[in-house]
N, CA, C and O atoms as a CHARMM CRD file, in Angstrom:
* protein
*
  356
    1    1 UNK  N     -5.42600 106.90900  11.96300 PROA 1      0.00000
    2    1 UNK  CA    -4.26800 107.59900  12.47400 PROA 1      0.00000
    3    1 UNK  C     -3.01800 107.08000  11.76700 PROA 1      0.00000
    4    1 UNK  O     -3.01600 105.88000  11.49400 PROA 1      0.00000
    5    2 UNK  N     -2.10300 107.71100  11.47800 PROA 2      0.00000
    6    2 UNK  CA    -0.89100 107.43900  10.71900 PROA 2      0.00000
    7    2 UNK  C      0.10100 107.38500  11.92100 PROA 2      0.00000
    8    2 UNK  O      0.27400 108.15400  12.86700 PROA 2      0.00000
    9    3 UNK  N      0.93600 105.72500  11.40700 PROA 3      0.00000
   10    3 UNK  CA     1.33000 105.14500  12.56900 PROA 3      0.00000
   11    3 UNK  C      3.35100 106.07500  12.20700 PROA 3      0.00000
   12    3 UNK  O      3.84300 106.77000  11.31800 PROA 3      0.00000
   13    4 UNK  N      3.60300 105.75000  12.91600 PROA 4      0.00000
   14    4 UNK  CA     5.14500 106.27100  13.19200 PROA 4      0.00000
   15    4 UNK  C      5.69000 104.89500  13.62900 PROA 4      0.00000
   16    4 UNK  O      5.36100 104.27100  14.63800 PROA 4      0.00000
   17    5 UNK  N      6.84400 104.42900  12.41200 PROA 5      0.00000
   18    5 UNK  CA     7.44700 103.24400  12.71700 PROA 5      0.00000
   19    5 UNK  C      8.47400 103.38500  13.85800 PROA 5      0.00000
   20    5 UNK  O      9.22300 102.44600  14.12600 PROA 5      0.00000
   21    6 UNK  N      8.51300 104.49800  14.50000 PROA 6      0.00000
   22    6 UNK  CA     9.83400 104.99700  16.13000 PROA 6      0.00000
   23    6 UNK  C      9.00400 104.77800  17.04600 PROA 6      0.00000
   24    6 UNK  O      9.41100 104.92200  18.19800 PROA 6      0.00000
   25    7 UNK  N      7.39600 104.30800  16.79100 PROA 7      0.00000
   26    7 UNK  CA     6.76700 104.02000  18.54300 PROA 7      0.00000
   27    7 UNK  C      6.13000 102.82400  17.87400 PROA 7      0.00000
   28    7 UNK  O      5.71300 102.35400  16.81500 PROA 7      0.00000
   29    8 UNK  N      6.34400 102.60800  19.32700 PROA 8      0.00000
   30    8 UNK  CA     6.03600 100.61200  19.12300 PROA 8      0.00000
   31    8 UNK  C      4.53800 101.12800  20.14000 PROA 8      0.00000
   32    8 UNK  O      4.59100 101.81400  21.16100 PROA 8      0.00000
   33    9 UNK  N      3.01500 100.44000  19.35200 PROA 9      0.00000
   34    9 UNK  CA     2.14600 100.46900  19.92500 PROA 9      0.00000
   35    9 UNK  C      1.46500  99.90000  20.40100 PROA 9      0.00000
   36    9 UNK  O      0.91100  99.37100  19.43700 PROA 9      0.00000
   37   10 UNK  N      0.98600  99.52400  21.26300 PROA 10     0.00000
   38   10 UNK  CA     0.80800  98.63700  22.25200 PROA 10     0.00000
   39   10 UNK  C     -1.65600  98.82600  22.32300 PROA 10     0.00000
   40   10 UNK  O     -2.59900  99.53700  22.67000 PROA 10     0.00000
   41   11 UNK  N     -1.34300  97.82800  21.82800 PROA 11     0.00000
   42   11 UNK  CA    -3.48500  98.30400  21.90800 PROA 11     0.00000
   43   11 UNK  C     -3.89200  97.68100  23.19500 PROA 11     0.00000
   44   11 UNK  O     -4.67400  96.73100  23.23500 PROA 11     0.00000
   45   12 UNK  N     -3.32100  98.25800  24.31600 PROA 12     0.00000
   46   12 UNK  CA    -3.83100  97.93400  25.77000 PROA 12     0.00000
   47   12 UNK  C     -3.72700  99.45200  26.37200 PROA 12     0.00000
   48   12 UNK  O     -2.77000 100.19500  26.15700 PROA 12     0.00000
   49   13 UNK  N     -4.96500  99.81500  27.22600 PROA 13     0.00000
   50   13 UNK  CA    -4.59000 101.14300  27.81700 PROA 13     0.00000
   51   13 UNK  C     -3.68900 101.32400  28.56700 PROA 13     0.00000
   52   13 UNK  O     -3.17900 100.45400  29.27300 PROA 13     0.00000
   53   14 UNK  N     -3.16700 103.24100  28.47500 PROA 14     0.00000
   54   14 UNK  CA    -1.54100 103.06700  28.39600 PROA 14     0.00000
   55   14 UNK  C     -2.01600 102.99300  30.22800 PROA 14     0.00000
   56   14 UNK  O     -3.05700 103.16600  30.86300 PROA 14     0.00000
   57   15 UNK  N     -0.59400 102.63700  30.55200 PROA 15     0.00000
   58   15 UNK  CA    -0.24400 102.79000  32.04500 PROA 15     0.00000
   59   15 UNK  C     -0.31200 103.94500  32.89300 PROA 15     0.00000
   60   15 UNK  O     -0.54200 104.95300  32.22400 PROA 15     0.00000
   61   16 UNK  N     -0.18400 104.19000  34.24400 PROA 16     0.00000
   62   16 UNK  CA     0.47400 105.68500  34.84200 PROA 16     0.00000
   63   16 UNK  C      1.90400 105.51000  34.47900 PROA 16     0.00000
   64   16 UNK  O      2.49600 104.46200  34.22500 PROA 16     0.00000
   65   17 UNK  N      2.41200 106.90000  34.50400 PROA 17     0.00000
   66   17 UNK  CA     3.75000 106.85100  34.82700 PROA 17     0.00000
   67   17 UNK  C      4.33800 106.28000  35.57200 PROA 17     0.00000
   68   17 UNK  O      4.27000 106.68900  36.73100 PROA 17     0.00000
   69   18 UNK  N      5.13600 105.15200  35.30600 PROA 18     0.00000
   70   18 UNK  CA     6.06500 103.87700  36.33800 PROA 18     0.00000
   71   18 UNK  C      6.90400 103.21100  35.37300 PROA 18     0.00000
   72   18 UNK  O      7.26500 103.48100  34.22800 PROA 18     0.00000
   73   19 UNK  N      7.16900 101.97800  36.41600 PROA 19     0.00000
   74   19 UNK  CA     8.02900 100.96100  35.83300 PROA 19     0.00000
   75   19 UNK  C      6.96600  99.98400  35.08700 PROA 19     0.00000
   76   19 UNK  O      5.91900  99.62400  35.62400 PROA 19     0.00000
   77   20 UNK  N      7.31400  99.65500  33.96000 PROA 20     0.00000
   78   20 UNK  CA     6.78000  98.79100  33.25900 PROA 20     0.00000
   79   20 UNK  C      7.82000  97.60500  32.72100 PROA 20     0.00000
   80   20 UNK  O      8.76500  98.16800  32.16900 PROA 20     0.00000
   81   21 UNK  N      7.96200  96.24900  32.69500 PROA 21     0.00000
   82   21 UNK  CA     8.52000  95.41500  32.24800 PROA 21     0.00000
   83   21 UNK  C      8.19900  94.46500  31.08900 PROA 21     0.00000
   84   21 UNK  O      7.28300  93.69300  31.37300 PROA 21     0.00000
   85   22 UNK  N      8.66900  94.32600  29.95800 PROA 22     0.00000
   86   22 UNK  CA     8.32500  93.39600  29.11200 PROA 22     0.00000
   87   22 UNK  C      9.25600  92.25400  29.49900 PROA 22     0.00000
   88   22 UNK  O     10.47800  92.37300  29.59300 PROA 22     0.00000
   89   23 UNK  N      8.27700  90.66900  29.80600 PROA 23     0.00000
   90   23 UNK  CA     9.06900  89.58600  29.81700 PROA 23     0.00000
   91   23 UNK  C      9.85500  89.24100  30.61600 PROA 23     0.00000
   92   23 UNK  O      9.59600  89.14800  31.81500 PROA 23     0.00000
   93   24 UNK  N     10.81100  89.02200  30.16900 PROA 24     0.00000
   94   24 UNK  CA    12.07200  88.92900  31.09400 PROA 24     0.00000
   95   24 UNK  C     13.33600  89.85600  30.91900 PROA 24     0.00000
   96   24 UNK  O     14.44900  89.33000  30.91200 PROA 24     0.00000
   97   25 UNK  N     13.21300  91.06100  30.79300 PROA 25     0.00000
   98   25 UNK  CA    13.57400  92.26800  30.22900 PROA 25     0.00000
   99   25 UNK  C     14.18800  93.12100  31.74600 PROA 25     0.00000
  100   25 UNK  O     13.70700  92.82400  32.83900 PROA 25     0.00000
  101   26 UNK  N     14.84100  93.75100  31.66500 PROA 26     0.00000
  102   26 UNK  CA    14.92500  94.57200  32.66000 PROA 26     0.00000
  103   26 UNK  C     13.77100  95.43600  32.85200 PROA 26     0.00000
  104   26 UNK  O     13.31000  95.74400  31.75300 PROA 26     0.00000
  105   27 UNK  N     13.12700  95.94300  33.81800 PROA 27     0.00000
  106   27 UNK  CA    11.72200  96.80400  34.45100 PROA 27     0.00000
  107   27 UNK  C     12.85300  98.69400  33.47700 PROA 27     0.00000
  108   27 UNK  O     13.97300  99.17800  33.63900 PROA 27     0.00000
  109   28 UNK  N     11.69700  99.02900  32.63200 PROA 28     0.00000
  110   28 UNK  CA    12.23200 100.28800  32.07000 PROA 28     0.00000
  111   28 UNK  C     11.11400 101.17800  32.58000 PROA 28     0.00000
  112   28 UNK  O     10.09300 100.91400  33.21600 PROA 28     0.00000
  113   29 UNK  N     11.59700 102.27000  32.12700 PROA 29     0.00000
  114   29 UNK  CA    10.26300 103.45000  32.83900 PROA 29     0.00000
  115   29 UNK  C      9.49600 103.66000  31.56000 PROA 29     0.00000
  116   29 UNK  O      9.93900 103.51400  30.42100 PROA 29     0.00000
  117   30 UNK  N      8.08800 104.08200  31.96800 PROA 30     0.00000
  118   30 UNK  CA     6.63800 104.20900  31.00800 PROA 30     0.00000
  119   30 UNK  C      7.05600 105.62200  31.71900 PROA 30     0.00000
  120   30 UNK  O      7.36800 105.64700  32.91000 PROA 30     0.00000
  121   31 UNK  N      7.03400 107.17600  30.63800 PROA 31     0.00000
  122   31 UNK  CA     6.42500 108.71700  30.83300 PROA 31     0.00000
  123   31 UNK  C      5.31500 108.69500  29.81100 PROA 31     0.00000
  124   31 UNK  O      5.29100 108.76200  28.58200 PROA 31     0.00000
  125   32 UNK  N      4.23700 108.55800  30.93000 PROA 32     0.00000
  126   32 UNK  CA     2.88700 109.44800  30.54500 PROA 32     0.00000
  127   32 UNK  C      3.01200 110.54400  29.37000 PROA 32     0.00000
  128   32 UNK  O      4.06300 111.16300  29.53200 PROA 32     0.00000
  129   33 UNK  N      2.26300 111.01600  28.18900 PROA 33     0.00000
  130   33 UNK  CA     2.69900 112.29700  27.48300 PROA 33     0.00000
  131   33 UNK  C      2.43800 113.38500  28.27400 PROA 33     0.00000
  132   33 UNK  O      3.05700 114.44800  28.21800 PROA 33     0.00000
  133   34 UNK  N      1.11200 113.01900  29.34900 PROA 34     0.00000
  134   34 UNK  CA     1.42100 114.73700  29.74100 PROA 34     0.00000
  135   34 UNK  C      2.13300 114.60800  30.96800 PROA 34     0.00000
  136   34 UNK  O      1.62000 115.29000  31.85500 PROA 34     0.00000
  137   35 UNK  N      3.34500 113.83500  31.39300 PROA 35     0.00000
  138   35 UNK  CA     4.02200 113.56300  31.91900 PROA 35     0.00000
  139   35 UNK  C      5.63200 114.21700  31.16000 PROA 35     0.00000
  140   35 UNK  O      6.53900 114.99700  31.45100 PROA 35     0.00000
  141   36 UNK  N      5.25700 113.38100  30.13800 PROA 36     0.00000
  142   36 UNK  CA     6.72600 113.78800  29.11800 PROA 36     0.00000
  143   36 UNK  C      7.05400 115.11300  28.71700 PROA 36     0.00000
  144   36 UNK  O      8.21400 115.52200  28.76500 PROA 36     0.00000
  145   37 UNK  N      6.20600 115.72900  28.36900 PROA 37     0.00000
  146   37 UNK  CA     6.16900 116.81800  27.85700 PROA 37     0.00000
  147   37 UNK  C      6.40600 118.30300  28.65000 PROA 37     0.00000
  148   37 UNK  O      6.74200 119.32000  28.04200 PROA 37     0.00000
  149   38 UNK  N      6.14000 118.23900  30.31300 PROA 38     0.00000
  150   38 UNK  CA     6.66000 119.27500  31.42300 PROA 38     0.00000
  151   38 UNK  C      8.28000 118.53200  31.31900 PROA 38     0.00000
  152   38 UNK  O      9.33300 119.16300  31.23200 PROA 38     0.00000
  153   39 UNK  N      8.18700 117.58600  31.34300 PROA 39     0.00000
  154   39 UNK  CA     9.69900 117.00300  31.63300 PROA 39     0.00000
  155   39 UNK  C     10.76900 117.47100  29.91400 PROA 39     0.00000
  156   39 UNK  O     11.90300 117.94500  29.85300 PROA 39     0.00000
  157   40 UNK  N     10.17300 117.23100  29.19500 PROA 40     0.00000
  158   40 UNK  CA    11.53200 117.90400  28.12200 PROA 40     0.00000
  159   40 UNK  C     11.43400 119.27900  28.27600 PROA 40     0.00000
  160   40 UNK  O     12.39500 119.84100  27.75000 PROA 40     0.00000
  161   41 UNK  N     10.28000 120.38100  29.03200 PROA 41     0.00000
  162   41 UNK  CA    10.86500 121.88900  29.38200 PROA 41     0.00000
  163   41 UNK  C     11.33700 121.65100  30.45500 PROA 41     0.00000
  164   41 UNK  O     11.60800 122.81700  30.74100 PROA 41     0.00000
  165   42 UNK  N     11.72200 120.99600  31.44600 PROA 42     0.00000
  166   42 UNK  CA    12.39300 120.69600  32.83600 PROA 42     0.00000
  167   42 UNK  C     13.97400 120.96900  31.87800 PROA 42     0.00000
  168   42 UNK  O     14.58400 122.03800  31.84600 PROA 42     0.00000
  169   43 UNK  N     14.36700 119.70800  31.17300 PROA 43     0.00000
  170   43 UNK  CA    15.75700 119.48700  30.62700 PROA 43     0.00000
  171   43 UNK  C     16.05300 120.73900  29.72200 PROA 43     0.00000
  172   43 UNK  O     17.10600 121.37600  29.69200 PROA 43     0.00000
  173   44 UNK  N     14.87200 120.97000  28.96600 PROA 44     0.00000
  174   44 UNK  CA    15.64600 122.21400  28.03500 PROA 44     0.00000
  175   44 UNK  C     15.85800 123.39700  28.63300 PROA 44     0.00000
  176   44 UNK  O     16.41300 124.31300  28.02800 PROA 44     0.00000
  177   45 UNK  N     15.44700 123.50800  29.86400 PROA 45     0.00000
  178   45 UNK  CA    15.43000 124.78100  30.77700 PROA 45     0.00000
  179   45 UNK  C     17.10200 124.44300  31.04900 PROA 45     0.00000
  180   45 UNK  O     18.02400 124.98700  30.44000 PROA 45     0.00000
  181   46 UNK  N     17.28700 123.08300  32.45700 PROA 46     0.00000
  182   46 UNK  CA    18.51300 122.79300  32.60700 PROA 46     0.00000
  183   46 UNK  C     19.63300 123.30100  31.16600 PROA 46     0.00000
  184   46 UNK  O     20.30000 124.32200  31.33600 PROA 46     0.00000
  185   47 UNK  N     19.74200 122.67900  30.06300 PROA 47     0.00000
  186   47 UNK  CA    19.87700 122.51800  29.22400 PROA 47     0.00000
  187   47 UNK  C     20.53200 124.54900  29.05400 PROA 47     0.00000
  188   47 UNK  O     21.71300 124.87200  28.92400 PROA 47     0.00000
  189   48 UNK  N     19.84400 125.11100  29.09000 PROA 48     0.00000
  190   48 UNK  CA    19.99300 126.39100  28.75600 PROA 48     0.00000
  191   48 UNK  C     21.13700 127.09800  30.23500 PROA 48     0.00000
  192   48 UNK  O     22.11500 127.82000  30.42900 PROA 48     0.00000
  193   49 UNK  N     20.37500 126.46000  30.77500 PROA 49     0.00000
  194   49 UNK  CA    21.19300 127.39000  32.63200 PROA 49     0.00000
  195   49 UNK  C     23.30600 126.25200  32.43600 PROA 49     0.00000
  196   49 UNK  O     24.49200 126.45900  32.17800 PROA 49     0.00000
  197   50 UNK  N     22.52100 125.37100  32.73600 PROA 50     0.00000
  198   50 UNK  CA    24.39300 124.61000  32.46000 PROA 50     0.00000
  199   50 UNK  C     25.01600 124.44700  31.39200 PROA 50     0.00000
  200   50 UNK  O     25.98400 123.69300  31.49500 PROA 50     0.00000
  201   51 UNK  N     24.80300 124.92300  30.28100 PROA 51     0.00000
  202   51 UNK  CA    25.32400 124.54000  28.69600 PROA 51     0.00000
  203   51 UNK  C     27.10300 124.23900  28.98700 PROA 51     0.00000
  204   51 UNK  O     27.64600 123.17400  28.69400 PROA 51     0.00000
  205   52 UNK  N     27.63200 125.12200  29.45500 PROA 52     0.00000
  206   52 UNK  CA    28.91500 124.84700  29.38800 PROA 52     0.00000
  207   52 UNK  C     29.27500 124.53200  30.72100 PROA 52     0.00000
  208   52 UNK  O     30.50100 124.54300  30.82800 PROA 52     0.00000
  209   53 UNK  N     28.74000 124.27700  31.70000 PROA 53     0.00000
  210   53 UNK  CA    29.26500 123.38600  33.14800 PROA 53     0.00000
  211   53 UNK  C     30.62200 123.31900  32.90900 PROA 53     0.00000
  212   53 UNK  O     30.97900 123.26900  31.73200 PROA 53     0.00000
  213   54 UNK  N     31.66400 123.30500  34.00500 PROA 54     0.00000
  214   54 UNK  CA    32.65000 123.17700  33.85600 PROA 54     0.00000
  215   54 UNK  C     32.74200 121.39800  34.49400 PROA 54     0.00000
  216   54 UNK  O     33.51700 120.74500  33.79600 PROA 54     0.00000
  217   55 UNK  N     32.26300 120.77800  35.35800 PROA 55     0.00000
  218   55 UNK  CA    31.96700 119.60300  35.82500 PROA 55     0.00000
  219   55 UNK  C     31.96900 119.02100  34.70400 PROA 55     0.00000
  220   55 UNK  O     31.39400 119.77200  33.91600 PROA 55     0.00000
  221   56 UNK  N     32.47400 117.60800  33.92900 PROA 56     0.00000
  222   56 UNK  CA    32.58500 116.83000  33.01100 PROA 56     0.00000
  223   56 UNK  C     31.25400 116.07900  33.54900 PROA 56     0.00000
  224   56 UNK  O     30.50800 115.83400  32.60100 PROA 56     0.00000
  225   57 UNK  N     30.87600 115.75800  34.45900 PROA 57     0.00000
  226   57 UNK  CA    29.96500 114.90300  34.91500 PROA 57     0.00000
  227   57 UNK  C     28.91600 115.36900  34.75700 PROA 57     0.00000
  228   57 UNK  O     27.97300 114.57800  34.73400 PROA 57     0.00000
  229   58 UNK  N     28.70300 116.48200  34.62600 PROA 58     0.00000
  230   58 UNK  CA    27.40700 117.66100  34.72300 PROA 58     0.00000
  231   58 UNK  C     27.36300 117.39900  33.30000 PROA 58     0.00000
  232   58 UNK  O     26.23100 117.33700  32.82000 PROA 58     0.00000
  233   59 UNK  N     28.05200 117.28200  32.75400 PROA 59     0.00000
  234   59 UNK  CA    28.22400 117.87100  31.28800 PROA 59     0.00000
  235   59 UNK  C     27.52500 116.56600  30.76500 PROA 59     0.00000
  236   59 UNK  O     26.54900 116.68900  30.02500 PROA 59     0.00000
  237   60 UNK  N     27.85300 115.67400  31.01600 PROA 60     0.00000
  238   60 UNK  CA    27.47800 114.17600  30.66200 PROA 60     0.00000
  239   60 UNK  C     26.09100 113.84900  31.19300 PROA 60     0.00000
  240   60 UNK  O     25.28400 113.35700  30.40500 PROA 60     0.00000
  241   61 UNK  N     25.82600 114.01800  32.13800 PROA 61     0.00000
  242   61 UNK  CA    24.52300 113.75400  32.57400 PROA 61     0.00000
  243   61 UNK  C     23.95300 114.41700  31.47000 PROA 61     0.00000
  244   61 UNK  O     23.62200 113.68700  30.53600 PROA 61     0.00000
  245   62 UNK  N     23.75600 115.63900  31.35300 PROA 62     0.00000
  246   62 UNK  CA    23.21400 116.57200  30.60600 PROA 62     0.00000
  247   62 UNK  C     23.05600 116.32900  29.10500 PROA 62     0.00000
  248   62 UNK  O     22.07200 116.76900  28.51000 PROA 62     0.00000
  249   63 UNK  N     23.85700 115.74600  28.58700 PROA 63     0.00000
  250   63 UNK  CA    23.97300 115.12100  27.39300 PROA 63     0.00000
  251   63 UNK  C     23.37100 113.74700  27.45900 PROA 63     0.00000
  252   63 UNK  O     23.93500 112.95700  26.70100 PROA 63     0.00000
  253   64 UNK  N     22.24700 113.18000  28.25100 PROA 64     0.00000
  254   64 UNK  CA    22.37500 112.13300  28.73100 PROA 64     0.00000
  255   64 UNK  C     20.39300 112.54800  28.36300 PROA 64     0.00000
  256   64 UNK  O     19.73900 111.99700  27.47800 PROA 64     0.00000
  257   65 UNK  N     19.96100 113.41700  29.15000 PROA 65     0.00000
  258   65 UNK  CA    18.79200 113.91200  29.22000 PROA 65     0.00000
  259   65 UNK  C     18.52500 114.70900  28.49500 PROA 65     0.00000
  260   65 UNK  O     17.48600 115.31200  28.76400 PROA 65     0.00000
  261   66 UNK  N     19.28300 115.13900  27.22400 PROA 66     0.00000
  262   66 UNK  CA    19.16800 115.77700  26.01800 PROA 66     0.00000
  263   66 UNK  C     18.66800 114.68800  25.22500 PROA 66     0.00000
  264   66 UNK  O     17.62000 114.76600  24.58400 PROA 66     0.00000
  265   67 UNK  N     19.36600 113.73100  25.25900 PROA 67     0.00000
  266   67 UNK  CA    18.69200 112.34500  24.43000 PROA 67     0.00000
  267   67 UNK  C     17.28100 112.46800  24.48900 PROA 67     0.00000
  268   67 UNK  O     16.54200 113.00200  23.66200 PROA 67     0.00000
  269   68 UNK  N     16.90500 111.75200  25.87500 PROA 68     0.00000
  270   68 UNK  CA    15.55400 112.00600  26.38300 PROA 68     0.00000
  271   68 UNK  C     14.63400 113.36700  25.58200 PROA 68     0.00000
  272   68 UNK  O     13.54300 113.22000  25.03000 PROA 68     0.00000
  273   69 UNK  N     15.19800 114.33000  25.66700 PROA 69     0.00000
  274   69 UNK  CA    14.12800 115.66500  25.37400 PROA 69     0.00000
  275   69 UNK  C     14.47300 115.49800  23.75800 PROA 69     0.00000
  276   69 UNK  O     14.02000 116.40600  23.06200 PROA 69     0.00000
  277   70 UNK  N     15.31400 114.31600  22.97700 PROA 70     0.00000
  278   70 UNK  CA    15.11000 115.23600  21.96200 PROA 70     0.00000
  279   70 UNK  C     14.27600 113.82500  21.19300 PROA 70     0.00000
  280   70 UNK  O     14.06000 113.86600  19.98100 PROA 70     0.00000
  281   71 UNK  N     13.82600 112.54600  22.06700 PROA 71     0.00000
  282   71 UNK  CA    12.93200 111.96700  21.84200 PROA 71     0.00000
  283   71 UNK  C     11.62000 112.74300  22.15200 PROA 71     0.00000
  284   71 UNK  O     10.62900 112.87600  21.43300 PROA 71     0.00000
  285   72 UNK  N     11.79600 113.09800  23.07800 PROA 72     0.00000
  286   72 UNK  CA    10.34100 113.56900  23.32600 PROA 72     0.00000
  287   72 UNK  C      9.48500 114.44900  22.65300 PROA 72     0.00000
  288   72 UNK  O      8.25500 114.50200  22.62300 PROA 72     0.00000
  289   73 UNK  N     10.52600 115.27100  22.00800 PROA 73     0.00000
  290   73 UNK  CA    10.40000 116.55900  20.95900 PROA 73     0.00000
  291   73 UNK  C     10.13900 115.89000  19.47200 PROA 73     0.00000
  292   73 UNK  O      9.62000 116.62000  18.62800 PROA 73     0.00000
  293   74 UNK  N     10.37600 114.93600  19.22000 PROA 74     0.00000
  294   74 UNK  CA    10.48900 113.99600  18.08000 PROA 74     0.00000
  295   74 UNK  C      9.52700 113.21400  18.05900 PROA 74     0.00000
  296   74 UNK  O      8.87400 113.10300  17.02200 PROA 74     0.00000
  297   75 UNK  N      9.22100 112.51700  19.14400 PROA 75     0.00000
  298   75 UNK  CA     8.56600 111.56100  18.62100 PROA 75     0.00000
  299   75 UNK  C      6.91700 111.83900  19.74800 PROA 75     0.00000
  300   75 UNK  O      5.92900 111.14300  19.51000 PROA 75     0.00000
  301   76 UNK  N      6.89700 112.47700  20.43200 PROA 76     0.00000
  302   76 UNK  CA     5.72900 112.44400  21.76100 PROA 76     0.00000
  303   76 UNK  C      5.26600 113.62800  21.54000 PROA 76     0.00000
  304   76 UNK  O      4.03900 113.52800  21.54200 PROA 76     0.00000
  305   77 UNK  N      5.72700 115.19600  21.26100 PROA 77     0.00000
  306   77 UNK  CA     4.92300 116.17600  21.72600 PROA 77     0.00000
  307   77 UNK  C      4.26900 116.50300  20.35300 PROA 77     0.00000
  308   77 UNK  O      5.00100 116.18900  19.41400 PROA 77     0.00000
  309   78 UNK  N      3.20200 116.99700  20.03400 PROA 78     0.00000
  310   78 UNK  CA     2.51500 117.01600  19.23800 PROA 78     0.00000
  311   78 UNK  C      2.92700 118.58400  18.35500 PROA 78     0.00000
  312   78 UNK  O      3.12400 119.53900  19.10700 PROA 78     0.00000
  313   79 UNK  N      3.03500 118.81200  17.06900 PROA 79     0.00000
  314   79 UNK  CA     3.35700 119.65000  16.76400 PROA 79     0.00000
  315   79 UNK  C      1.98600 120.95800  16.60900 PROA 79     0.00000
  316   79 UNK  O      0.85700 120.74300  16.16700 PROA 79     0.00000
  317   80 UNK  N      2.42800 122.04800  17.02800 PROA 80     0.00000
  318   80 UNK  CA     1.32800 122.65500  16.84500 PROA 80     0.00000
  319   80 UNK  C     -0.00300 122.59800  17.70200 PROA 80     0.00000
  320   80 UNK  O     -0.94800 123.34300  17.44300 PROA 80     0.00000
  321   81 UNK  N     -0.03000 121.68100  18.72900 PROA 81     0.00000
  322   81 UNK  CA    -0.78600 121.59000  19.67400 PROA 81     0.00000
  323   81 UNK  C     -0.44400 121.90200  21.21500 PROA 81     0.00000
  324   81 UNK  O      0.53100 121.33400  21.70700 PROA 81     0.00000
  325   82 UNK  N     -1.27500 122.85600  22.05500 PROA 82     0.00000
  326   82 UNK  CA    -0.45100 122.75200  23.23900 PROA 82     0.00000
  327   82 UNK  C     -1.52800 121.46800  23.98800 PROA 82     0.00000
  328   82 UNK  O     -2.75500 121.54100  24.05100 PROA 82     0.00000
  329   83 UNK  N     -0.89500 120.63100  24.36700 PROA 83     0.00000
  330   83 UNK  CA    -2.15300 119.97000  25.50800 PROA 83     0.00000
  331   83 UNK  C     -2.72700 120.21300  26.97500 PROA 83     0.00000
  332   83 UNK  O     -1.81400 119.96000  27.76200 PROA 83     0.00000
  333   84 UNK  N     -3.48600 120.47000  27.42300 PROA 84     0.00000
  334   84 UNK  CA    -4.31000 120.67100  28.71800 PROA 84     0.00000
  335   84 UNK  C     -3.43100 119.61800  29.76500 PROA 84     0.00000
  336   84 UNK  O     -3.81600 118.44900  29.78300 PROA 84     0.00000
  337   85 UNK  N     -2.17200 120.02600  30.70500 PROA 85     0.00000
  338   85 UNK  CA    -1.60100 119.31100  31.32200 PROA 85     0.00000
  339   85 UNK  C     -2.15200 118.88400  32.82100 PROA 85     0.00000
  340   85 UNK  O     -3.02900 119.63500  33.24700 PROA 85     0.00000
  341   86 UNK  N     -1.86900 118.07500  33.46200 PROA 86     0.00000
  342   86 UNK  CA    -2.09800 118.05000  34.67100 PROA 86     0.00000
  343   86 UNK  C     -0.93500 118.32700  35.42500 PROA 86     0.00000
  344   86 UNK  O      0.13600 118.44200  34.82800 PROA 86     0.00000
  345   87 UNK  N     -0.99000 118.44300  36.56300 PROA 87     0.00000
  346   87 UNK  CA     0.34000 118.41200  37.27400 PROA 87     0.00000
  347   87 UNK  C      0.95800 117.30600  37.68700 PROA 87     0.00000
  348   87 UNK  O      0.24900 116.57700  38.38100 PROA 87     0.00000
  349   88 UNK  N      1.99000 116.95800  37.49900 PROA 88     0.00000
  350   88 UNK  CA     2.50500 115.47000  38.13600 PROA 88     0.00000
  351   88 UNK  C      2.32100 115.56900  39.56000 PROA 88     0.00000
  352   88 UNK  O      2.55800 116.55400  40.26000 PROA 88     0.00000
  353   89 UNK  N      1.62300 113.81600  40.12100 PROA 89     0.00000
  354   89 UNK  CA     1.62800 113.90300  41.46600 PROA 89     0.00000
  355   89 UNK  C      2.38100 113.41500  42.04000 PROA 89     0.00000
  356   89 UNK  O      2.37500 113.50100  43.26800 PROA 89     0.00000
């Protein structure tokens, strides 16, 4: 498999979706891929309905979880593949 120097890989099976902590690190969140992947059409949906919010705060959040979807789009969803999702529980 051809590695991608933007994901750090870890050869332990992956986690559920949660908090995961390295060390003495602040506890960050682990998204599952077929976790990740309903979640960047969650934001790009948002993304499409509020584009111009008049709320500055809306606007910022939103730009906030664009980050997020445009990792996810980049570096997690597979191009050209759809995957067999589950539903988040």
């Amino acid at each position: 498999m051809k590695t991608n120097p933007n994901i750090f890989q870890i050869p332990l099976p992956p986690p559920a979706t949660g908090a995961v902590q390295f060390q003495n690190a602040w506890p960050g969140l682990f998204v599952a891929g077929q976790h990740a992947i309903p979640m960047y059409g969650a934001i790009r949906d948002l993304q499409e309905r509020i584009v111009n919010h008049e709320d500055a705060r809306v606007r910022a959040a939103l730009s906030r979880l664009s980050e997020i979807a445009d990792i996810i789009e980049r570096e997690v969803a597979v191009r050209g593949h759809v995957p067999t999702l589950k539903p988040l529980k």
